[in-house]
TORPA-4810 file (N, C-alpha, C, O; in nm, 3 decimals):
<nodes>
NODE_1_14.539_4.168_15.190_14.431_4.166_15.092_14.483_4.107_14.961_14.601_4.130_14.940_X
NODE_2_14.419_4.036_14.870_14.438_3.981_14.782_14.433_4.022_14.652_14.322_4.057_14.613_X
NODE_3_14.534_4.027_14.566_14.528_4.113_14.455_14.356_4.130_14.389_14.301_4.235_14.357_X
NODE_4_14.313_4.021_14.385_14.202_3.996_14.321_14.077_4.069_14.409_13.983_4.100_14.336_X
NODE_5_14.060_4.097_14.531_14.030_4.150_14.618_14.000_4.332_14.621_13.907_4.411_14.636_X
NODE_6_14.148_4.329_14.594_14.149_4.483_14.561_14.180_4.547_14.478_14.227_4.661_14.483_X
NODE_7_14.151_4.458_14.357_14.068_4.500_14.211_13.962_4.503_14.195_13.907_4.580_14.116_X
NODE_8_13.891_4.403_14.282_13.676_4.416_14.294_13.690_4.539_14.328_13.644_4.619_14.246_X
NODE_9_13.769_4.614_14.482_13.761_4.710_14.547_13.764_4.847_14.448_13.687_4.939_14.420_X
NODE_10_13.894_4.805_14.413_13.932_4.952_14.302_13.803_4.947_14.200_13.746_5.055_14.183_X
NODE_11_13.746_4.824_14.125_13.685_4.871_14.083_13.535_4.951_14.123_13.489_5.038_14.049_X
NODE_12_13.482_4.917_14.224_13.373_4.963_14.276_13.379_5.126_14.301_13.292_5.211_14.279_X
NODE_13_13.527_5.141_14.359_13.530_5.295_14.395_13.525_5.427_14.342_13.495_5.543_14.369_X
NODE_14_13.607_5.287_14.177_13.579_5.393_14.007_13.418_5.425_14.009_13.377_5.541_14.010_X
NODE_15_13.334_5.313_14.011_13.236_5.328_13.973_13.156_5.370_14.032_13.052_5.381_13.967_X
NODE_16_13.146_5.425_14.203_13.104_5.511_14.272_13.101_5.614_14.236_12.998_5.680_14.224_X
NODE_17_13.221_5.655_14.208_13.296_5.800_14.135_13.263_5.847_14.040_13.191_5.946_14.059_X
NODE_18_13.285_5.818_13.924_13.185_5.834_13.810_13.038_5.849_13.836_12.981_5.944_13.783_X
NODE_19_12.960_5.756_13.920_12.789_5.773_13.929_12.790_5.897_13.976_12.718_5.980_13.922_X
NODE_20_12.883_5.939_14.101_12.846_6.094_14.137_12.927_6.180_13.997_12.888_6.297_14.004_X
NODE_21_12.991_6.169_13.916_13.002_6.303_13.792_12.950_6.263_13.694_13.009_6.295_13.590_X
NODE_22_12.793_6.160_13.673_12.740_6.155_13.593_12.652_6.328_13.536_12.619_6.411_13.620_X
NODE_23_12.633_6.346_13.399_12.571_6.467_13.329_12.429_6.465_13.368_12.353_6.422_13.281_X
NODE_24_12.362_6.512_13.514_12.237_6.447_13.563_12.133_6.599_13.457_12.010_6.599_13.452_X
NODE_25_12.198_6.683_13.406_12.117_6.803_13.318_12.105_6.757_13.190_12.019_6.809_13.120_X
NODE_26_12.182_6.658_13.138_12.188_6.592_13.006_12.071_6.483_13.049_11.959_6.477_12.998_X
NODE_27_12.112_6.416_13.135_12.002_6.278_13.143_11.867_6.346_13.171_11.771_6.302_13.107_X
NODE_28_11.843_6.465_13.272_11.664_6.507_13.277_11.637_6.540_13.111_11.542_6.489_13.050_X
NODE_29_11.743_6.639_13.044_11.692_6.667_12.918_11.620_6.549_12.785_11.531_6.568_12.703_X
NODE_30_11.707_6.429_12.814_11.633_6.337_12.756_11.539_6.255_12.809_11.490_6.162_12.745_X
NODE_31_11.499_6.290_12.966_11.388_6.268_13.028_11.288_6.355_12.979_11.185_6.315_12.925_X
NODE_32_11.309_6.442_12.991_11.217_6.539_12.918_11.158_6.491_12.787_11.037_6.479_12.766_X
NODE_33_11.265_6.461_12.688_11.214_6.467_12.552_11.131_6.316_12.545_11.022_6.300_12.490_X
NODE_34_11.184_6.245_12.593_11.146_6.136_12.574_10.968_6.128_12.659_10.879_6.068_12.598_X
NODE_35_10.945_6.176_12.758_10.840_6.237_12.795_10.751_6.276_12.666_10.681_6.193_12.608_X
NODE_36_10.761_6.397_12.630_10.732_6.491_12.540_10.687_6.394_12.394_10.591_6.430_12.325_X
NODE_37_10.782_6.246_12.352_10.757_6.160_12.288_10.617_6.094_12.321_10.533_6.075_12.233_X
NODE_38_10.597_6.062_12.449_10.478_5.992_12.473_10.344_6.103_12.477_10.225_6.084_12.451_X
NODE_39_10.410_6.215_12.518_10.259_6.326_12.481_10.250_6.352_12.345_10.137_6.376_12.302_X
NODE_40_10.346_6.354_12.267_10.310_6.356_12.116_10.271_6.238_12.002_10.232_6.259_11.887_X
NODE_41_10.293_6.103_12.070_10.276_5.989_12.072_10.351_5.951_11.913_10.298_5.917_11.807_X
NODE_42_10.472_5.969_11.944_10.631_5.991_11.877_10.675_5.865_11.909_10.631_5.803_12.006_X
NODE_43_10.759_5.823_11.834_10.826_5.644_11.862_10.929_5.697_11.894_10.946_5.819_11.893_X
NODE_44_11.058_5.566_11.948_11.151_5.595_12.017_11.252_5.440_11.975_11.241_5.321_12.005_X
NODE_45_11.350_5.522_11.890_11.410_5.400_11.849_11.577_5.383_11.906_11.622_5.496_11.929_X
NODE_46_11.637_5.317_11.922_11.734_5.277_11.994_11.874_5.221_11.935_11.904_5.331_11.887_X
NODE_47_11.947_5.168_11.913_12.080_5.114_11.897_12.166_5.106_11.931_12.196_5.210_11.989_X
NODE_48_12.280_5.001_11.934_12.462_4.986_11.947_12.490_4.880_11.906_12.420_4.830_11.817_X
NODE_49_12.615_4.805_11.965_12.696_4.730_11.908_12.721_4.627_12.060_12.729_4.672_12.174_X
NODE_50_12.729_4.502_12.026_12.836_4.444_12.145_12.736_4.469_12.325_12.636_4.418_12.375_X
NODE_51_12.819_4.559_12.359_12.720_4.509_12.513_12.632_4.651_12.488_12.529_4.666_12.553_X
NODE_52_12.671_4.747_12.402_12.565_4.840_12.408_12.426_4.798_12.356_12.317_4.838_12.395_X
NODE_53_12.460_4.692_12.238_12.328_4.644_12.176_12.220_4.601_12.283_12.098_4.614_12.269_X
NODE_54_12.293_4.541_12.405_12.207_4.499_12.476_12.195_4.559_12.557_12.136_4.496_12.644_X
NODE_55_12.223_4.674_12.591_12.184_4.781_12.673_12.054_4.840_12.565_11.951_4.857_12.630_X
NODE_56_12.043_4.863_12.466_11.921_4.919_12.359_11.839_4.818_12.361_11.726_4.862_12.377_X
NODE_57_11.840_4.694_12.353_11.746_4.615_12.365_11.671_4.615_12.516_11.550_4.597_12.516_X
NODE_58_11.719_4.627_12.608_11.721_4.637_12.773_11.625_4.737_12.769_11.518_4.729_12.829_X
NODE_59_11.666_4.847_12.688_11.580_5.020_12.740_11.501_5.016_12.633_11.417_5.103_12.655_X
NODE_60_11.472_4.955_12.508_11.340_4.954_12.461_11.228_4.846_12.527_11.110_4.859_12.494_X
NODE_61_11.266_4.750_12.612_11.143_4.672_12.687_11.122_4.718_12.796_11.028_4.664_12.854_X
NODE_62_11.193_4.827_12.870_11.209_4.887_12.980_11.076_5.030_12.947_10.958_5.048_12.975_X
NODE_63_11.163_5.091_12.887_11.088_5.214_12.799_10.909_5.185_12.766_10.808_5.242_12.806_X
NODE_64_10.929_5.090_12.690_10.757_4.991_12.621_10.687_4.966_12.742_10.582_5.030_12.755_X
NODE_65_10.719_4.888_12.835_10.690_4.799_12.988_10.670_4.883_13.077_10.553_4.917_13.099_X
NODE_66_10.753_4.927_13.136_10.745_4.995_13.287_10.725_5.110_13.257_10.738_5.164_13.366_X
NODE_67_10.693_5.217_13.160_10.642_5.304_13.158_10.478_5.303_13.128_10.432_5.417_13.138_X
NODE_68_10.387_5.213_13.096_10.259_5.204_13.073_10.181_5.225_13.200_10.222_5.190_13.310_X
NODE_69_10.060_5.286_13.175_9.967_5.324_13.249_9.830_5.247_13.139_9.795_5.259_13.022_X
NODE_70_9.793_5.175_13.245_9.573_5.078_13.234_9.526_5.212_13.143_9.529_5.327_13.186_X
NODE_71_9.496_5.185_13.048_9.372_5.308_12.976_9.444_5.405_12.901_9.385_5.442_12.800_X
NODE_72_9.587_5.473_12.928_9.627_5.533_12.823_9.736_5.485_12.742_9.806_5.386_12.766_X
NODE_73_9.746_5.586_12.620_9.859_5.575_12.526_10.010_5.484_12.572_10.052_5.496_12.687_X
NODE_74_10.064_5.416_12.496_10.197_5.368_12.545_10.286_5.438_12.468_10.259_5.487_12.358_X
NODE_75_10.435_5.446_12.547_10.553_5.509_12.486_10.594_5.397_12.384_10.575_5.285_12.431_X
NODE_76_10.631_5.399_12.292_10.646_5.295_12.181_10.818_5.308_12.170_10.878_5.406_12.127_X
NODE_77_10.873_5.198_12.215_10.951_5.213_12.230_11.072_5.078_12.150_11.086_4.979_12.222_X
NODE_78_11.145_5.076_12.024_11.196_4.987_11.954_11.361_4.957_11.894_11.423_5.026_11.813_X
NODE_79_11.388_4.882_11.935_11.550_4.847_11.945_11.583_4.814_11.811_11.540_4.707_11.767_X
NODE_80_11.654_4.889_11.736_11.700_4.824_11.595_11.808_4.719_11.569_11.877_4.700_11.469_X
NODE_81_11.803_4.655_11.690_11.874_4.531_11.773_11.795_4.436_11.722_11.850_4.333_11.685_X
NODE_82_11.686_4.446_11.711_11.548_4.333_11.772_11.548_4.258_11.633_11.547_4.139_11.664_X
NODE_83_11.549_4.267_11.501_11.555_4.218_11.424_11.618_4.132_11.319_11.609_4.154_11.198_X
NODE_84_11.698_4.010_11.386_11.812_3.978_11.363_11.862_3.935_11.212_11.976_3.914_11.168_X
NODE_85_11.715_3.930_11.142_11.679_3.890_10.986_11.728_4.005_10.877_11.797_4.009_10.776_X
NODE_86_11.659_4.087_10.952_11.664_4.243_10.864_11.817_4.313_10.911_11.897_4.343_10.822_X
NODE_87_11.848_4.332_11.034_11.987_4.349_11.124_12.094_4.252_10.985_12.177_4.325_10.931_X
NODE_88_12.093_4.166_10.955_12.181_3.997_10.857_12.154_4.070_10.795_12.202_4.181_10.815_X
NODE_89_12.064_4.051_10.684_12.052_4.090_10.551_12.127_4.268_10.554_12.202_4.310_10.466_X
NODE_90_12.105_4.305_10.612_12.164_4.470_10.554_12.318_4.451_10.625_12.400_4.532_10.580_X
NODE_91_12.353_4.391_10.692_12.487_4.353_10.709_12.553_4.313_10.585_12.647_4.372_10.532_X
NODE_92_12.473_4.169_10.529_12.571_4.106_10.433_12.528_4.178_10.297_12.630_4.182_10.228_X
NODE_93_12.416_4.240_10.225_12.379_4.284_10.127_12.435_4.426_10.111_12.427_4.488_10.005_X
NODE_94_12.497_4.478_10.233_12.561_4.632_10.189_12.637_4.655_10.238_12.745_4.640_10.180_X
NODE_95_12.638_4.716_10.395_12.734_4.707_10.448_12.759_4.711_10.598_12.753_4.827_10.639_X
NODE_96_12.785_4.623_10.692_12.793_4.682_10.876_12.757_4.795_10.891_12.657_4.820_10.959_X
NODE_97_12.838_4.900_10.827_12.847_5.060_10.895_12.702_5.107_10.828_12.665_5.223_10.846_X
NODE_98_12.616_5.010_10.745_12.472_5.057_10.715_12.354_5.012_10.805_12.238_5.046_10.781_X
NODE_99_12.396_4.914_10.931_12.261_4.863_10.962_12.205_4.906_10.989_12.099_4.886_10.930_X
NODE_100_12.201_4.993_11.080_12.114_5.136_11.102_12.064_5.194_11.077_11.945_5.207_11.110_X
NODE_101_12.151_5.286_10.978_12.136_5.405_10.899_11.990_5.327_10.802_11.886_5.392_10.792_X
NODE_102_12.000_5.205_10.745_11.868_5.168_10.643_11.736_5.129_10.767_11.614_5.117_10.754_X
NODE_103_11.781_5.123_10.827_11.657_5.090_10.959_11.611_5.287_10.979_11.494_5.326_10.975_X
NODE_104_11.694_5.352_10.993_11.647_5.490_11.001_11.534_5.533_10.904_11.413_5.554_10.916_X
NODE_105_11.626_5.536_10.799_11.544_5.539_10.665_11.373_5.464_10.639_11.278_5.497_10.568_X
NODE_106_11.389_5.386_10.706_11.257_5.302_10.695_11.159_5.331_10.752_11.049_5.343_10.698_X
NODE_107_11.196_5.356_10.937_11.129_5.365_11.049_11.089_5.487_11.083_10.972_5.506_11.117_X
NODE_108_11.195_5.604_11.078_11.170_5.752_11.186_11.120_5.844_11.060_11.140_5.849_10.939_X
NODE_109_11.034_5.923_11.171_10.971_5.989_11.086_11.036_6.141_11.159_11.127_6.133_11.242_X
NODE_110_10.992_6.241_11.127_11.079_6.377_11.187_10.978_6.409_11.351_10.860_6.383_11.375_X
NODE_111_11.053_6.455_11.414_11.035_6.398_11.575_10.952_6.295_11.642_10.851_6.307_11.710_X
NODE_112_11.022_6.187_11.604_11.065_6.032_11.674_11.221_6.084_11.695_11.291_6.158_11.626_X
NODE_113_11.252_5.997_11.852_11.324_6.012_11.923_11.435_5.906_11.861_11.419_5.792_11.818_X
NODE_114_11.522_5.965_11.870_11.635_5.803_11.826_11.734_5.822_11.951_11.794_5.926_11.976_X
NODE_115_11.740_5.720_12.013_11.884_5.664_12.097_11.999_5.594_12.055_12.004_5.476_12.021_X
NODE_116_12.104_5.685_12.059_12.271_5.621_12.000_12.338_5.578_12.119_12.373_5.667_12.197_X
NODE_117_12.372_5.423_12.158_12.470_5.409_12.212_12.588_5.321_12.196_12.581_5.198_12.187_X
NODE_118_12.710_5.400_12.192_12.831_5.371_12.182_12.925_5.403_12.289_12.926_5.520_12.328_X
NODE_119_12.998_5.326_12.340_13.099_5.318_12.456_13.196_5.436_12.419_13.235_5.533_12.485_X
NODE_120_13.219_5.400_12.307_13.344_5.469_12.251_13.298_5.624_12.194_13.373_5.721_12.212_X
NODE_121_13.173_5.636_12.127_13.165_5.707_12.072_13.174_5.768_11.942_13.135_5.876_11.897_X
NODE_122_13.231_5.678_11.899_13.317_5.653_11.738_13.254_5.528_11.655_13.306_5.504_11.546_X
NODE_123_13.126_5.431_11.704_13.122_5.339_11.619_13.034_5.396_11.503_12.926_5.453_11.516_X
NODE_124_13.130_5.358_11.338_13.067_5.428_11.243_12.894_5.352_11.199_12.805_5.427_11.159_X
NODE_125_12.877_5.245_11.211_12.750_5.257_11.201_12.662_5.321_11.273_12.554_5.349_11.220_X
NODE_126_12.691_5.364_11.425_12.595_5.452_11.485_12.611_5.579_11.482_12.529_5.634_11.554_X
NODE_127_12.659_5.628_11.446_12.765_5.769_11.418_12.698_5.775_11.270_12.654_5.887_11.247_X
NODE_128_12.678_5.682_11.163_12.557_5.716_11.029_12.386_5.730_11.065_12.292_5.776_11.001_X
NODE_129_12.392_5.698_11.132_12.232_5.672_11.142_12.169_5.760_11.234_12.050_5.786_11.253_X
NODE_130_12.270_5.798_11.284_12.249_5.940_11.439_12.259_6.060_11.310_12.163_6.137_11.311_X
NODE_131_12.326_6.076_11.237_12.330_6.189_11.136_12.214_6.174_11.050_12.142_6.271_11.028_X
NODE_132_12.187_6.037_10.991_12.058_6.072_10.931_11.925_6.094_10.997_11.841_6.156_10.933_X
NODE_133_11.895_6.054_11.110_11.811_6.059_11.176_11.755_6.245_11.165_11.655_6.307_11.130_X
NODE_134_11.924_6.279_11.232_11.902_6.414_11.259_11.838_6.464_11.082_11.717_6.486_11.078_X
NODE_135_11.885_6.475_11.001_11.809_6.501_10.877_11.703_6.485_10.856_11.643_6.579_10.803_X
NODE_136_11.638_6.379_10.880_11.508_6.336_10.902_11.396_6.448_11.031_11.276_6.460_11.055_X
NODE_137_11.531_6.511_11.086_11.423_6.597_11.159_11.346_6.480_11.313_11.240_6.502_11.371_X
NODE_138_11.433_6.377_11.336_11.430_6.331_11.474_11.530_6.444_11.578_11.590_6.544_11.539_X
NODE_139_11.522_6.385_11.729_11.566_6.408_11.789_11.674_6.274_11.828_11.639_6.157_11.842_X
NODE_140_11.818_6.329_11.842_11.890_6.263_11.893_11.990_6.216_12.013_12.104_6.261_12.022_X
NODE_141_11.962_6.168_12.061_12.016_6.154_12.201_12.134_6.028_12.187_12.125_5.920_12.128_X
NODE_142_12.256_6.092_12.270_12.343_5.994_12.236_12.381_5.945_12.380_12.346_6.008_12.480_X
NODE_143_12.455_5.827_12.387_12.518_5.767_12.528_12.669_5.688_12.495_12.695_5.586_12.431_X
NODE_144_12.758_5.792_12.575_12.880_5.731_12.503_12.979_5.768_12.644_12.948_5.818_12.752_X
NODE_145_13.094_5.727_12.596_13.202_5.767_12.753_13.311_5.777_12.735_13.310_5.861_12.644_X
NODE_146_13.446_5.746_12.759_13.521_5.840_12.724_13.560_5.974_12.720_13.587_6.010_12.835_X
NODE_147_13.578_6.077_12.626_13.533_6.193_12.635_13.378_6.243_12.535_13.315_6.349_12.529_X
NODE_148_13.362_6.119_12.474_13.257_6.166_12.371_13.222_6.078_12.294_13.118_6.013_12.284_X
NODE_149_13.389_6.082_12.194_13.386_6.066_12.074_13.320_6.193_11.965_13.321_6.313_11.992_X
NODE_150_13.257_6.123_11.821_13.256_6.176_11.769_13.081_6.215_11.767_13.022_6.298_11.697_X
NODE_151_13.019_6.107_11.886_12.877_6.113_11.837_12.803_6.241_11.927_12.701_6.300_11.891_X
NODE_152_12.886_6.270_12.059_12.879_6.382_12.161_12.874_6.466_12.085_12.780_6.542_12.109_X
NODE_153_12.945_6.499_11.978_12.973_6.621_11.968_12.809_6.622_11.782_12.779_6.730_11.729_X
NODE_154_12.774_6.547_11.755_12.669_6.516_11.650_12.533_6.527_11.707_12.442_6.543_11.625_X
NODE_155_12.502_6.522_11.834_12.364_6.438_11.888_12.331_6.582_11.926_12.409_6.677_11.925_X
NODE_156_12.198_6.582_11.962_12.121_6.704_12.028_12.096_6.683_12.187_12.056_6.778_12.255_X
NODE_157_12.116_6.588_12.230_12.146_6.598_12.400_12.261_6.463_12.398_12.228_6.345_12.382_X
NODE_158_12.336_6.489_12.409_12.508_6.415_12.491_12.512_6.372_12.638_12.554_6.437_12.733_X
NODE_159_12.458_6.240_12.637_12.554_6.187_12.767_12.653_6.113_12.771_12.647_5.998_12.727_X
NODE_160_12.757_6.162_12.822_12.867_6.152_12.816_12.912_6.069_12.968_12.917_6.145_13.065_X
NODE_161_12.944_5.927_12.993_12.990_5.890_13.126_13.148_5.885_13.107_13.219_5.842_13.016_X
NODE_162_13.178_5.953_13.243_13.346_6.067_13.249_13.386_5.946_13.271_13.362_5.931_13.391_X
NODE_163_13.448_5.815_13.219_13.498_5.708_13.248_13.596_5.641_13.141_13.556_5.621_13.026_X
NODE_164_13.718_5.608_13.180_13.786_5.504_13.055_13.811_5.373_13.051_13.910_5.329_12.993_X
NODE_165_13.706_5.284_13.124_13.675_5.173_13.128_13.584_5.092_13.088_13.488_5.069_13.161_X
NODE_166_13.595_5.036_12.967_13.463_4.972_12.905_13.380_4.896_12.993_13.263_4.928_13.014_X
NODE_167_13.423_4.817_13.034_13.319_4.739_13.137_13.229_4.884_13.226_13.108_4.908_13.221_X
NODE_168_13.325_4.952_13.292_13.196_5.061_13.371_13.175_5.146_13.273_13.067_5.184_13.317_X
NODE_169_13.190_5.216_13.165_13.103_5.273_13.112_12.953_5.191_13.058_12.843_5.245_13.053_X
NODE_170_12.982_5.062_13.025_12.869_4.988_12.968_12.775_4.970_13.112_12.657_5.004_13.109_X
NODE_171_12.821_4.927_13.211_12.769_4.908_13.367_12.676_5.068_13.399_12.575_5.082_13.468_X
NODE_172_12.728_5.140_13.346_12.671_5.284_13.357_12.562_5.341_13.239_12.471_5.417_13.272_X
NODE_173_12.576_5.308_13.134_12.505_5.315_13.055_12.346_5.227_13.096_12.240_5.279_13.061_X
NODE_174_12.347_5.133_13.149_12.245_5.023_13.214_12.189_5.109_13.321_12.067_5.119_13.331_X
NODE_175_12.292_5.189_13.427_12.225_5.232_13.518_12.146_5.342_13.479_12.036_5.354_13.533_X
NODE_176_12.190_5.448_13.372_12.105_5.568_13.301_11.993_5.462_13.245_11.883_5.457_13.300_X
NODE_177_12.020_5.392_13.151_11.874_5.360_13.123_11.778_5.317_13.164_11.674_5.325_13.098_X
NODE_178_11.787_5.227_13.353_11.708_5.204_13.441_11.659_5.418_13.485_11.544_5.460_13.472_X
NODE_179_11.754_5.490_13.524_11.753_5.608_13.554_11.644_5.632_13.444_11.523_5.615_13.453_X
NODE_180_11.703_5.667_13.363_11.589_5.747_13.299_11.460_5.704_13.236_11.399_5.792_13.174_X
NODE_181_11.383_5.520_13.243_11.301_5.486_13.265_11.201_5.505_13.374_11.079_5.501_13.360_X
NODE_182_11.261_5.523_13.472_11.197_5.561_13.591_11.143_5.654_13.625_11.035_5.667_13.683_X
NODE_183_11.287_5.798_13.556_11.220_5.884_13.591_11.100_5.924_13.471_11.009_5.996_13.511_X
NODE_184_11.096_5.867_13.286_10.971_5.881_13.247_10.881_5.837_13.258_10.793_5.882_13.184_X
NODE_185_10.842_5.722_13.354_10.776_5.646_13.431_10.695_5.751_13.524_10.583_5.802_13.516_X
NODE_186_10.771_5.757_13.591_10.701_5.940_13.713_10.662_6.032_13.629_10.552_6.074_13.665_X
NODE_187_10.702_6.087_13.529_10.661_6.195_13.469_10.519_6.174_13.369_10.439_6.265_13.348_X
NODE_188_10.507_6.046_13.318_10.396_5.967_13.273_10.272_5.977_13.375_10.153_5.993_13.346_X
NODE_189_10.339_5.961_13.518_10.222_5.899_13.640_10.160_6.036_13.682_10.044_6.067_13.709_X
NODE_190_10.251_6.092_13.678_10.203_6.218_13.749_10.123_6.291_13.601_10.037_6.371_13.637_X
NODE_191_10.130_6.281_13.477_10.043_6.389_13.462_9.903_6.319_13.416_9.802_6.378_13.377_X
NODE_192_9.921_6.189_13.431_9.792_6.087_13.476_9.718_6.159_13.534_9.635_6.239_13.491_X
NODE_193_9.757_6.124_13.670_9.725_6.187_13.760_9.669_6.321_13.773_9.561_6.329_13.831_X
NODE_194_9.725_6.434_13.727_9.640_6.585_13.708_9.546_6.561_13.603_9.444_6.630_13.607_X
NODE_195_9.562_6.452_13.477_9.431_6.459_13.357_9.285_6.403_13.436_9.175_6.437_13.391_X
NODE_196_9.295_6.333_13.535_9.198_6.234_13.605_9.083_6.315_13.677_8.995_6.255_13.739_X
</nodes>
């Protein structure tokens, strides 16, 4: 077998491994809330850095899209990714570790949902804006891997993927946010379904 061969291998087997010790009581809990967002008709705002950014951009058109139902309310769902004007300007006019945190300030109101994701767990602009949020009286849900970091231990539901590989924690982070689209997708359909 070929070195290159059975590094695809090794890596697949990590990442088997990890999907079965994913936090599946952490991920329903922000199934839940995020649910609970669309019955209270609560926004749902998102962030990261690097490949997480585009994992937040991914799960706010995911979130917006595939959770809608013909005739009712939509989950409103918005990436503080998405704005690359406003994202610049508060970069160069203050500071990186603020882009967020002034997008918080602007946008969430006290329970709107905010999503933090960081690989590491430690990136300080999302690690500010997950704290103000919480002040603001949102709910915060974080997605990080490693053991945490610092935002696990800040957020009001922690998922945490048990992994020390950036590439599969980010690969995993994609698969929770297909995961837990889906499952607020079902939880949307079904209580359709009993209002009808």
């Amino acid at each position: 077998m070929s070195a290159g061969m059975q590094s695809l291998r090794q890596y697949a087997v990590e990442l088997q491994e990890t999907l079965g010790a994913l936090p599946l009581s952490a991920v329903d809990r922000a199934v839940t809330r995020l649910f609970t967002a669309w019955c209270d008709r609560n926004q749902v705002f998102i962030m990261g850095n690097g490949g997480s950014a585009a994992t937040a951009l991914h799960m706010a058109a995911d979130l917006s899209k595939n959770t809608a139902v013909p005739g009712f309310p939509r989950l409103r769902a918005v990436s503080f990714n998405d704005n690359m004007a406003l994202f610049s300007a508060l970069g160069n006019d203050t500071a990186y570790d603020l882009v967020f945190r002034e997008q918080v300030l602007t946008y969430v109101d006290a329970n709107d949902v905010v999503v933090a994701i960081s690989a590491s767990g430690n990136s300080s602009n999302v690690l500010k804006a997950a704290a103000t949020a919480r002040e603001l009286g949102a709910t915060t849900i974080g997605m990080s891997g490693y053991y945490g970091g610092k935002l696990a231990e800040m957020v009001d539901i922690p998922i945490v993927v048990p992994n020390h590989s950036i590439e599969q924690i980010e690969d995993l982070h994609m698969m929770l946010e297909h995961m837990i689209t889906a499952s607020v997708r079902a939880a949307i359909q079904y209580a359709v379904k009993r209002a009808a």
